[in-house]
C-alpha positions as CSV (number, residue, x, y, z in Angstrom):
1,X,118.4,105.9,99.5
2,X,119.6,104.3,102.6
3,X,116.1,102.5,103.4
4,X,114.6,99.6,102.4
5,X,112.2,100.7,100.4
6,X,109.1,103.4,99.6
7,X,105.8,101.3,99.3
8,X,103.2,104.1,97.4
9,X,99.5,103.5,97.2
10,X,97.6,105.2,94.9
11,X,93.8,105.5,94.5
12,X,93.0,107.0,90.9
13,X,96.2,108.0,90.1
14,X,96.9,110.1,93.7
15,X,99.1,108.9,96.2
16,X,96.7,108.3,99.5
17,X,99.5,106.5,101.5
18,X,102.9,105.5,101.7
19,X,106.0,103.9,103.7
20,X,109.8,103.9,104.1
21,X,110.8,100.7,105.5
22,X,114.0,101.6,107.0
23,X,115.3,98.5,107.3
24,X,115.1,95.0,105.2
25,X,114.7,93.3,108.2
26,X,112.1,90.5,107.5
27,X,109.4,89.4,110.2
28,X,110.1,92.4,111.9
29,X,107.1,93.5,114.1
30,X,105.6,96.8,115.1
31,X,105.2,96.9,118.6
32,X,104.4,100.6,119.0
33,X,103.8,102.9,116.7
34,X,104.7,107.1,117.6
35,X,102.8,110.4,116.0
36,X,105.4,112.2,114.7
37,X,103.4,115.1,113.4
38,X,102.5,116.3,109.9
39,X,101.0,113.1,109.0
40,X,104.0,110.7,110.0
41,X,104.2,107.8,112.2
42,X,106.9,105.6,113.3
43,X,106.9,102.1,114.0
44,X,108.9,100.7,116.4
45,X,110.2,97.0,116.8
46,X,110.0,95.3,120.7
47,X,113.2,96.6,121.3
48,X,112.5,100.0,120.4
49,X,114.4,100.2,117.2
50,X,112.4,102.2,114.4
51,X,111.0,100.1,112.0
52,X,109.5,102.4,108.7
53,X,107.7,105.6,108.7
54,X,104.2,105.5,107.8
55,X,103.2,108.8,105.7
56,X,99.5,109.6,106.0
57,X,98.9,112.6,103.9
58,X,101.5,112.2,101.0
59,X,100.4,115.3,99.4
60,X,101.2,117.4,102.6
61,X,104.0,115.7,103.8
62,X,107.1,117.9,102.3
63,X,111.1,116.3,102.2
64,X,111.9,118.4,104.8
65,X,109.2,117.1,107.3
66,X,110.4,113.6,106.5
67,X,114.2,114.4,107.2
68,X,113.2,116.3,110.6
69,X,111.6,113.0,111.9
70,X,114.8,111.1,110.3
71,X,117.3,112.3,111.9
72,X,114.9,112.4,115.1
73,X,115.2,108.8,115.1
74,X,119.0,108.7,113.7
75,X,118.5,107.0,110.4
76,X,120.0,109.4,108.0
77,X,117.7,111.3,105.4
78,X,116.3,111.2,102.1
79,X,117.5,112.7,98.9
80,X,115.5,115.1,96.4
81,X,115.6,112.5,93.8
82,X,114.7,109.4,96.4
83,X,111.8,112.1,97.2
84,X,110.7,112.8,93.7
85,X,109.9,109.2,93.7
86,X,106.4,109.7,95.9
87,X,106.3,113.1,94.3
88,X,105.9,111.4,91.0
89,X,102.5,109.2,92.4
């Protein structure tokens, strides 16, 4: 993966939330945040650079949702196997 990191949280055992930093960028600060459908949002930093991707609905979100909004927003995509990792929640 190309990120930062996938941040998973789980409530008995089932993913309920999750995030893809995009960047390692530390003290970085949303300024905005954008719906980007299917239960993603984007944040944004002050200069308008995205941020991370915050997935709502884990269990409806599919890999091909998340690469639609990825290249959207020009930061590459995700892998089946960086994918299997929220799969696997």
């Amino acid at each position: 993966m190309r990120h930062g990191a996938l941040e998973v949280t789980t409530y008995r055992g089932k993913p309920v939330a999750a995030y893809l930093y995009l960047s390692s960028a530390s003290g970085a600060k949303s300024a905005r945040t954008e719906d980007a459908g299917n239960g993603l949002r984007v944040d944004y930093d002050e200069h308008g650079a995205p941020l991370g991707i915050e997935i709502t609905a884990p269990a409806a979100v599919t890999m091909a949702d998340m690469n639609l909004v990825l290249d959207r927003i020009g930061a590459g995509s995700v892998s089946p196997e960086d994918w299997a990792l929220l799969a696997a929640a």
